[in-house]
C-alpha positions in Angstrom: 0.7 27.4 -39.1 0.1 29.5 -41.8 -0.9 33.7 -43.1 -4.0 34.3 -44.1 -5.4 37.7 -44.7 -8.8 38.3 -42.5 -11.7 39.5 -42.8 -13.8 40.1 -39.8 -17.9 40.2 -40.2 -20.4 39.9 -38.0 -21.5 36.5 -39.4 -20.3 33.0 -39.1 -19.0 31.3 -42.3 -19.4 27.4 -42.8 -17.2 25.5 -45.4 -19.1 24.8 -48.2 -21.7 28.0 -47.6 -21.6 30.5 -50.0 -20.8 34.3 -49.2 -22.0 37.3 -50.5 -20.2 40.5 -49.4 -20.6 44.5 -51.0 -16.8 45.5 -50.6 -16.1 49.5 -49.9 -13.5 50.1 -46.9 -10.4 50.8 -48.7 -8.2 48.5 -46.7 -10.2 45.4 -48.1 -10.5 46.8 -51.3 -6.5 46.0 -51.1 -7.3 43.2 -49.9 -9.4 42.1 -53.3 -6.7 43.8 -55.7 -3.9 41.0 -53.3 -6.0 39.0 -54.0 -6.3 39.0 -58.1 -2.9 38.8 -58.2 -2.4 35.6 -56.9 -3.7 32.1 -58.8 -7.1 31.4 -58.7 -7.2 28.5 -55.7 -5.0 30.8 -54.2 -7.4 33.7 -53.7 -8.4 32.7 -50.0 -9.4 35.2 -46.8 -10.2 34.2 -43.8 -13.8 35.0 -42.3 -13.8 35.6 -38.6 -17.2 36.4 -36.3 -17.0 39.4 -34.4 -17.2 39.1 -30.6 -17.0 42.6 -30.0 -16.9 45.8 -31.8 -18.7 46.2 -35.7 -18.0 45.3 -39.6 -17.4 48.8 -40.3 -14.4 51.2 -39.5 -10.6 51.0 -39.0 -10.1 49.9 -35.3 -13.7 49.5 -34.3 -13.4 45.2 -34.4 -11.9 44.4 -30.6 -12.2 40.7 -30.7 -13.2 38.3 -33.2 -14.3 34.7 -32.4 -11.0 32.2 -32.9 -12.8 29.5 -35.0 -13.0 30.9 -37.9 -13.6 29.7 -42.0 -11.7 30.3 -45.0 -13.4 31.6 -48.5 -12.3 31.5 -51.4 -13.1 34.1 -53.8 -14.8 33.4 -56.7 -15.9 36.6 -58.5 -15.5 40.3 -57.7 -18.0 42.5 -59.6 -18.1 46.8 -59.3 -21.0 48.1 -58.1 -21.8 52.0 -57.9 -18.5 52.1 -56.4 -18.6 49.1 -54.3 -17.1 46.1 -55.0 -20.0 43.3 -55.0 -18.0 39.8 -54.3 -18.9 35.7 -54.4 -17.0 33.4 -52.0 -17.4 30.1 -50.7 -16.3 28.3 -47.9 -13.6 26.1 -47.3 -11.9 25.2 -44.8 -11.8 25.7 -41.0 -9.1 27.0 -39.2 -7.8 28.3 -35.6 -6.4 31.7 -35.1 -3.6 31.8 -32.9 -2.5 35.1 -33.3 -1.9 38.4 -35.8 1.1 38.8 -38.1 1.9 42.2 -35.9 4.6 42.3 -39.2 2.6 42.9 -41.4 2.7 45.8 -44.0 -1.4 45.7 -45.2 -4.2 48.3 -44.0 -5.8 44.8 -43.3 -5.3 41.9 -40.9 -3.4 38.8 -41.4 -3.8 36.2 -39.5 -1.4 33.5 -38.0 -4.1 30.5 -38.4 -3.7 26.3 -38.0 -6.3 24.1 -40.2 -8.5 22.2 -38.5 -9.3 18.8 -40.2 -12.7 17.6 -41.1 -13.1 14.7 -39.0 -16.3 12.2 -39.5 -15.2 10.2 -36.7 -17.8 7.2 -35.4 -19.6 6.8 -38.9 -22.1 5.1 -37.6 -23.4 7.3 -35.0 -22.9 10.5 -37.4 -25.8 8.7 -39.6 -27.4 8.3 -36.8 -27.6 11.9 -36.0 -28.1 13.0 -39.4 -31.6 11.0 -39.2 -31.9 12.8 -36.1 -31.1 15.8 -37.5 -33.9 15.4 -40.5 -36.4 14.4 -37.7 -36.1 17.6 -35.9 -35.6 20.0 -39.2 -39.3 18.4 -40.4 -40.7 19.3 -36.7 -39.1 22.5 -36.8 -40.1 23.2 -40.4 -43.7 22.7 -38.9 -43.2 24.9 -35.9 -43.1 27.6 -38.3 -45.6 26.5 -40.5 -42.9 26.4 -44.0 -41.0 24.3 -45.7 -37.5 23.1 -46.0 -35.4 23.4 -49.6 -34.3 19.4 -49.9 -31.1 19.1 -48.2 -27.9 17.3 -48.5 -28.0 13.5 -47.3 -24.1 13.3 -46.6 -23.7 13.5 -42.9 -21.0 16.4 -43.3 -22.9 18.6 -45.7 -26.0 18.2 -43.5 -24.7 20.0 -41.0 -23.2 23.0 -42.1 -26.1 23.4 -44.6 -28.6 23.4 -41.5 -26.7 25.7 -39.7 -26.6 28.3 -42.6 -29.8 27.5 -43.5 -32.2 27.9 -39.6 -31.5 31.5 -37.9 -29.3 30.5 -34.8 -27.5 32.6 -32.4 -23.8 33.6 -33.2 -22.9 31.6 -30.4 -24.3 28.3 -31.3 -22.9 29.1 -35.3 -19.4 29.1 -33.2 -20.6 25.8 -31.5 -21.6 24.0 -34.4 -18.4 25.6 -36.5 -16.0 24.5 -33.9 -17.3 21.0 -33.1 -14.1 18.2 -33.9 -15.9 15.4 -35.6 -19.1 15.3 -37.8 -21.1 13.3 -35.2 -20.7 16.5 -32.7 -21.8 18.9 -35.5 -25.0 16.9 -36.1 -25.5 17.1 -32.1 -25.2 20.3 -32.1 -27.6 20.8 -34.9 -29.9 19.2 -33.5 -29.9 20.7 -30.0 -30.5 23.9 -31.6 -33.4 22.8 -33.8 -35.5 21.6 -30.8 -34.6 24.9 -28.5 -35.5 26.6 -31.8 -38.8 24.4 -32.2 -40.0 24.6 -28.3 -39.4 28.1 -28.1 -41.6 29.0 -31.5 -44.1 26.5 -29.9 -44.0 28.6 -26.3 -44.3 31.9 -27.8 -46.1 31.5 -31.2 -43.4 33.8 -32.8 -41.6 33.0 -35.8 -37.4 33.3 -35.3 -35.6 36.6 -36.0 -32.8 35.8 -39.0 -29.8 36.7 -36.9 -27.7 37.1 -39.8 -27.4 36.6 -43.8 -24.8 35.3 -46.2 -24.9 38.8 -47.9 -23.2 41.3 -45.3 -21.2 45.0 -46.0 -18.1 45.3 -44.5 
């Protein structure tokens, strides 16, 4: 178990995924100054979705999600008195519990990394060619195209699930699946509901949230 400060949003962050945030609470503008100090691979937060409560306001976040994502920060830029900041993600994690010790106007969390686990190799390419099968039949369901994506099993996941507009709770699904081979089932249980339901009401899917988010 290890700290790590946190940063709630109202988003779900996937390793590898880049994250795009416009900084401006004070307490996280702490957070940012914490974070120059230390070395560069050091400069990790820990992105948490928000079950209940919003991004905004001391106090108004009253659960976040437990599965969670690291990012690490990669360049913090001042914008019009905002902070505008690059991240990417890393690696998973499980929160079991707040650091009720600590000192910052921020939250630090008591977190456990979860390991990236392929497990049956054969079956994850399996899925992965599933996975393409129902991206191309979804990518026609909403008459557009899909940017080429990664052929490695374990980027192909994450990638779709940043990439299609899914529900916070499936995000949480496919973020806390175990093994690769889960991932790509979950991706591809979402792509068909995605694709029947844009079939059954000839309406094109509501982007449920963004890589670029305020806090």
């Amino acid at each position: 178990m290890r700290r790590l400060p946190l940063f709630p949003l109202g988003m779900v962050l996937f390793p590898g995924m880049p994250l795009q945030l416009q900084v401006f609470e004070p307490r996280y503008i702490e957070l940012l100054e914490d974070l120059a100090a230390l070395e560069p691979e050091e400069r990790e937060f820990g992105v948490t979705a928000i079950r209940e409560g919003s991004e905004v306001g001391r106090d108004r976040v009253t659960s976040v999600h437990t599965i969670g994502c690291a990012a690490r920060l990669a360049s913090v830029r001042p914008v019009g008195g905002r902070f505008a900041i690059r991240a990417l993600g890393s690696w998973r994690f499980r929160l079991d519990g707040v650091d009720a010790a600590a000192t910052t106007p921020y939250p630090t969390g008591l977190v456990t990394r979860l390991p990236e686990i392929r497990g049956d190799q054969q079956l994850a390419v399996r899925r992965a060619a599933d996975v393409q099968q129902a991206l191309a039949a979804y990518a026609e369901a909403i008459n557009g195209e899909m940017p080429p994506l990664p052929t490695d099993p374990d980027e192909l996941a994450y990638t779709v699930g940043a990439l299609v507009p899914l529900s916070i709770a499936d995000q949480q699904a496919l973020l806390a699946a175990p093994t690769t081979a889960d991932r790509l089932l979950v991706v591809r249980t979402c792509l068909r509901q995605e694709a029947r339901l844009i079939r059954a009401t000839h309406s094109l899917p509501f982007r449920r949230n963004t890589a670029a988010s305020p806090n």
